[in-house]
ROFIRO-493411 format. One record per residue (C-alpha): x, y, z; residue in three letters; residue number from 0. Coordinates in nm, 3 decimals. Each point is the difference from the previous one (the first is absolute). Example, Ala and Ser with C-alpha at 12.3 -4.5 7.8 and 13.67 -1.06 7.14 Angstrom:
<gunus>
+---------+---------+---------+-----+-----+
|       x |       y |       z |   r |   k |
+---------+---------+---------+-----+-----+
|   1.230 |  -0.450 |   0.780 | ALA |   0 |
|   0.137 |   0.344 |  -0.066 | SER |   1 |
+---------+---------+---------+-----+-----+
</gunus>
This chain:
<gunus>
+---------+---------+---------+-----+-----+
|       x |       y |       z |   r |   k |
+---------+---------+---------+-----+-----+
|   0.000 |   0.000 |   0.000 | UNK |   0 |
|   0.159 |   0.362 |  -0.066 | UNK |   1 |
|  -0.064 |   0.310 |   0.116 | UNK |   2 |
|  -0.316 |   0.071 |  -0.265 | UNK |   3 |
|  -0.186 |  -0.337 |   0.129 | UNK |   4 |
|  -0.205 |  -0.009 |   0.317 | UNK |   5 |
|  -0.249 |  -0.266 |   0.122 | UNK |   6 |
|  -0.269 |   0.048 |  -0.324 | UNK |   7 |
|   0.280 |  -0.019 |  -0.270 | UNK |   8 |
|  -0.025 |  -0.398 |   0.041 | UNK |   9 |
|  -0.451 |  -0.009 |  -0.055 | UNK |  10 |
|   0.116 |   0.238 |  -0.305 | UNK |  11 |
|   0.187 |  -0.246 |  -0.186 | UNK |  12 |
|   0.245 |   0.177 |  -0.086 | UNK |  13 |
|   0.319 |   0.263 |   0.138 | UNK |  14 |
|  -0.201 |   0.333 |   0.086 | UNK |  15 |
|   0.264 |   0.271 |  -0.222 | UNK |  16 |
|   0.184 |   0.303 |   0.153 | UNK |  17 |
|  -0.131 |   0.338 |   0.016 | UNK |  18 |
|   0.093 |   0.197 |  -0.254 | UNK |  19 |
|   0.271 |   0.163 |   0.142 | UNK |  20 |
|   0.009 |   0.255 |  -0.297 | UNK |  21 |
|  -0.376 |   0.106 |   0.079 | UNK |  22 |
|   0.076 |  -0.003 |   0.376 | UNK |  23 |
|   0.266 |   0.245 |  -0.074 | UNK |  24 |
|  -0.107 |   0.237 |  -0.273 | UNK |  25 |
|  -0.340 |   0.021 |  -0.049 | UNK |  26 |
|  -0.188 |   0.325 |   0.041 | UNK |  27 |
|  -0.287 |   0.127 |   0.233 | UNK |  28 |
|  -0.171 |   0.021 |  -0.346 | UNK |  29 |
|  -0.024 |  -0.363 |  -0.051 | UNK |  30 |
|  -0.240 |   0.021 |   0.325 | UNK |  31 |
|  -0.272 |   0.157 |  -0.201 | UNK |  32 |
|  -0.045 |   0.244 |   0.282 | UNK |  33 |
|  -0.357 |   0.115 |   0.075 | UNK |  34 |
|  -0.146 |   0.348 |  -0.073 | UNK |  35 |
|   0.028 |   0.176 |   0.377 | UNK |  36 |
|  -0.326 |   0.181 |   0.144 | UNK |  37 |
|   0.157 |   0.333 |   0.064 | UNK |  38 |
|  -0.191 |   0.236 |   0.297 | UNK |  39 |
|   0.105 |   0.312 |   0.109 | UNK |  40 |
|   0.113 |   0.050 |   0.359 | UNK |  41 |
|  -0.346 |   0.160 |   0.139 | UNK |  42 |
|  -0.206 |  -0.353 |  -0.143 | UNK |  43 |
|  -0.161 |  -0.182 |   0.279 | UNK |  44 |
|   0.148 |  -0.344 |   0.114 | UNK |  45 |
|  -0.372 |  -0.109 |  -0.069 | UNK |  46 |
|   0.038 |   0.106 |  -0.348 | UNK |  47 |
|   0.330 |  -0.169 |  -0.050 | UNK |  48 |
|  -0.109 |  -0.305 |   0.166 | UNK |  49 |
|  -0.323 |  -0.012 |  -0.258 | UNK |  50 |
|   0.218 |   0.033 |  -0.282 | UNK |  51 |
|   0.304 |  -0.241 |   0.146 | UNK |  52 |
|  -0.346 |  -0.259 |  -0.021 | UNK |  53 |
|  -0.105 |   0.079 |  -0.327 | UNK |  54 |
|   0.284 |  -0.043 |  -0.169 | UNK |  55 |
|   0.118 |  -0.297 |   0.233 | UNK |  56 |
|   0.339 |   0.235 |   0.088 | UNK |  57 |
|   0.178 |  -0.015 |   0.309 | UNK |  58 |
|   0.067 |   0.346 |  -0.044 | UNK |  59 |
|  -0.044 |   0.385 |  -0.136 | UNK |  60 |
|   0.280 |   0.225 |  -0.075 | UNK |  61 |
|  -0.053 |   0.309 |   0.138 | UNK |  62 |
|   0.109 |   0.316 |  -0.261 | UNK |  63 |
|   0.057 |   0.366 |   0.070 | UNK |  64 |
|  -0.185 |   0.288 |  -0.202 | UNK |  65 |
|   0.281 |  -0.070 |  -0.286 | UNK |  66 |
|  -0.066 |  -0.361 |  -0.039 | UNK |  67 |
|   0.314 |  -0.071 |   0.176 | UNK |  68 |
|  -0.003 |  -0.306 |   0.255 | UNK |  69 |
|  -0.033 |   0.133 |   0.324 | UNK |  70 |
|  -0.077 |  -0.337 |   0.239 | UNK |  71 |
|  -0.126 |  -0.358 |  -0.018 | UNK |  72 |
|  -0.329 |  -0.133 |   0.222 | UNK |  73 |
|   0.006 |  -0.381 |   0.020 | UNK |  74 |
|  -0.236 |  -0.234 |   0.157 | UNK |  75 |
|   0.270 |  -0.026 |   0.222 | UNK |  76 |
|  -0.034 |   0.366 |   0.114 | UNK |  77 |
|  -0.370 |  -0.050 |   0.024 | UNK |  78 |
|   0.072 |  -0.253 |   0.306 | UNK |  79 |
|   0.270 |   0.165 |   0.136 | UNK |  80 |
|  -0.049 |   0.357 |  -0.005 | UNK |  81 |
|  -0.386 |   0.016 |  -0.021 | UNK |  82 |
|  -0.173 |  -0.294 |   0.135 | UNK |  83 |
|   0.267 |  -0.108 |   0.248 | UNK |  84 |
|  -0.019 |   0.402 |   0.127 | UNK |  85 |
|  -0.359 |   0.028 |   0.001 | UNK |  86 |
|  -0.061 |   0.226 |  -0.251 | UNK |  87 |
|  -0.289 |   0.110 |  -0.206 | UNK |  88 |
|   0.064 |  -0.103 |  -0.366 | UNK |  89 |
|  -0.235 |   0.238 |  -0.154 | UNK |  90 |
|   0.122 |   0.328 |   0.190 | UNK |  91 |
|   0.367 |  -0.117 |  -0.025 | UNK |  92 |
|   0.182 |   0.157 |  -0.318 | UNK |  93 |
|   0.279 |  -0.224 |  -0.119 | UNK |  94 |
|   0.295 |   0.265 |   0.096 | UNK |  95 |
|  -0.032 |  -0.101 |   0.341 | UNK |  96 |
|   0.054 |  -0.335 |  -0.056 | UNK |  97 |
|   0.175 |  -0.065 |  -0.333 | UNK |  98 |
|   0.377 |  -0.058 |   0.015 | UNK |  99 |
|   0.144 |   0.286 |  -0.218 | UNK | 100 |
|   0.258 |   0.022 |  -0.212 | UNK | 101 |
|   0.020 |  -0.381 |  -0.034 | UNK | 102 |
|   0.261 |  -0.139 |  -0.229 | UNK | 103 |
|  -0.100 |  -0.095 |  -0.368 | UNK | 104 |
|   0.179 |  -0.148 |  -0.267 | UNK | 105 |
|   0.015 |   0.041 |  -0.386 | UNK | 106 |
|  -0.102 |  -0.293 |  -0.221 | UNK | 107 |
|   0.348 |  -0.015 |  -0.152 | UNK | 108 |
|   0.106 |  -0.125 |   0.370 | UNK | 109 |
|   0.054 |  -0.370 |   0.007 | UNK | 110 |
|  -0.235 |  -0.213 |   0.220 | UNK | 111 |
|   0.306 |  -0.117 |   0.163 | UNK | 112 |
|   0.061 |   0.335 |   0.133 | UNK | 113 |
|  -0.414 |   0.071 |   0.120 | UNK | 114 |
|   0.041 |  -0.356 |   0.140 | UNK | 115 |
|   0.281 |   0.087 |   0.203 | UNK | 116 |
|  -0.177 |   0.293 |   0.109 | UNK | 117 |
|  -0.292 |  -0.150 |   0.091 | UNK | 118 |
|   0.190 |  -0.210 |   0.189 | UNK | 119 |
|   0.237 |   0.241 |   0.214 | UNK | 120 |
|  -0.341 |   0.238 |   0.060 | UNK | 121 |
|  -0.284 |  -0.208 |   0.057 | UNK | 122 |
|  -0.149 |   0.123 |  -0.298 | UNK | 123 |
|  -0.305 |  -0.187 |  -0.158 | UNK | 124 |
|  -0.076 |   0.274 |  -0.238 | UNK | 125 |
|   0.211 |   0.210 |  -0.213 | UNK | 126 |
|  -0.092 |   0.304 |  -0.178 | UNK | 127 |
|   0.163 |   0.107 |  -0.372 | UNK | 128 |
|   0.053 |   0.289 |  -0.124 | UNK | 129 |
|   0.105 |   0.218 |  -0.290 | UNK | 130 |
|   0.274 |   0.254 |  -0.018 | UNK | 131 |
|  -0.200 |   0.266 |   0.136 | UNK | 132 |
|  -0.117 |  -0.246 |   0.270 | UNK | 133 |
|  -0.327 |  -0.022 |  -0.113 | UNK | 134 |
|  -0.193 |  -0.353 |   0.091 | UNK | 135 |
|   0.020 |  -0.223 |  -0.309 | UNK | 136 |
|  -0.069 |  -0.374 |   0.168 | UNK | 137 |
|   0.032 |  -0.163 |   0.261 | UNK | 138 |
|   0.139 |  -0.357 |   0.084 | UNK | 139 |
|  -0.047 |  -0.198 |   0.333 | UNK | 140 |
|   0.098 |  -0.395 |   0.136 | UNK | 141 |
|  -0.292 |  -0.142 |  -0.216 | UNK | 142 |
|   0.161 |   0.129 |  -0.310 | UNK | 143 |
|   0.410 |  -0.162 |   0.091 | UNK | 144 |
|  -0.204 |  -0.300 |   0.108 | UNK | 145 |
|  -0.168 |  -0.017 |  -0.307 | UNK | 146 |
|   0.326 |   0.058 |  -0.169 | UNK | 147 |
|   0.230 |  -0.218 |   0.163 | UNK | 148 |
|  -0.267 |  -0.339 |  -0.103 | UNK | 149 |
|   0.006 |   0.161 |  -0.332 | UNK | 150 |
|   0.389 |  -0.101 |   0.052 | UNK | 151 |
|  -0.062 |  -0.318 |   0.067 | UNK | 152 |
|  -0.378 |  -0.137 |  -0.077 | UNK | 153 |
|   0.084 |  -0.360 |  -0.027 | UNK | 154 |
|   0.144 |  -0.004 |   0.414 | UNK | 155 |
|  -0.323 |   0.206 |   0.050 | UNK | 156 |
|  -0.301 |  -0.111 |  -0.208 | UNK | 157 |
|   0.051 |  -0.363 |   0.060 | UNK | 158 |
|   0.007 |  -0.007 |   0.379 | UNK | 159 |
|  -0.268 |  -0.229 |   0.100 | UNK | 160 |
|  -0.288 |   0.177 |   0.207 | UNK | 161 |
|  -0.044 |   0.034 |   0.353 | UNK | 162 |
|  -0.308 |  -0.113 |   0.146 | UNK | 163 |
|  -0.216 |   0.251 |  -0.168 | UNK | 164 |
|   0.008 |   0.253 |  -0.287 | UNK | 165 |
|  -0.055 |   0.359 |   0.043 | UNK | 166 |
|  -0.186 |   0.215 |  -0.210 | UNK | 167 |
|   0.211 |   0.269 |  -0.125 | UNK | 168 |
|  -0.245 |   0.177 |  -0.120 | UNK | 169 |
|  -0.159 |   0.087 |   0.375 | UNK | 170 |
|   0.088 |   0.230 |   0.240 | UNK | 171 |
|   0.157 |  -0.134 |   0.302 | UNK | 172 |
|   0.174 |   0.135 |   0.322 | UNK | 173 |
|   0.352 |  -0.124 |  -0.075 | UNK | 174 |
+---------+---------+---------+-----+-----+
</gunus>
């Protein structure tokens, strides 16, 4: 067994092949297919961001100053931590209060390496892009290098047998 094999290579019938290290390496955010951001300004309601996050299945709006400019990012994250978990009122609570500002945001000519890594030393789970004049153009979050990385390898991935029940992607769940 080498270092590509693990306990399902043997049910697949045959070696399960590396990762392509070349992808791993040097592909770009843009091979994420990044999704449009919702983009507030910093004096919408947390209610209002939380409707759209829903809408649009997000887990997140960018928050943009009167030039379009990214200003902050409100997660679902923040909506735990900084409203519900401080007992705030989402509809009388604008998102400056509780956004993180000035958050770091990449360009899509960054490699994923590089927003993995940075994922990975922050915490991050969402990760605003941006132009040159740091205006909101996408944004990319764990889904999206998950998604990616069994893109990488789909035979290791797709062929795992299933656990004792299937999910249904298409629902909304609480994990």
């Amino acid at each position: 067994m080498d270092e590509f094999d693990d306990e399902y290579a043997a049910e697949l019938g045959e070696p399960v092949s590396a990762i392509d290290i070349e992808a791993l390496l040097n592909d770009r955010i843009t091979t994420l297919l990044p999704a449009d951001p919702i983009c507030l300004p910093p004096t919408a309601t947390v209610d209002e961001a939380v409707k759209r996050m829903l809408a649009r299945r997000h887990s997140g709006v960018l928050v943009v100053d009167g030039a379009g400019r990214l200003a902050g990012i409100f997660t679902e994250r923040d909506v735990l931590t900084r409203v519900v978990g401080r007992g705030l009122d989402p509809r009388s609570t604008s998102l400056d209060g509780v956004m993180t500002a000035k958050p770091e945001a990449l360009f899509l000519e960054h490699r994923v390496a590089y927003a993995v890594h940075c994922m990975s030393v922050a915490g991050y789970r969402t990760i605003p892009l941006v132009d040159r004049e740091h205006r909101p153009i996408g944004i990319v979050t764990v889904t999206d290098f998950i998604r990616w990385l069994a893109n990488l390898f789909p035979e290791a991935i797709l062929n795992l047998p299933p656990g004792d029940r299937l999910k249904n992607p298409g629902e909304i769940d609480a994990g």
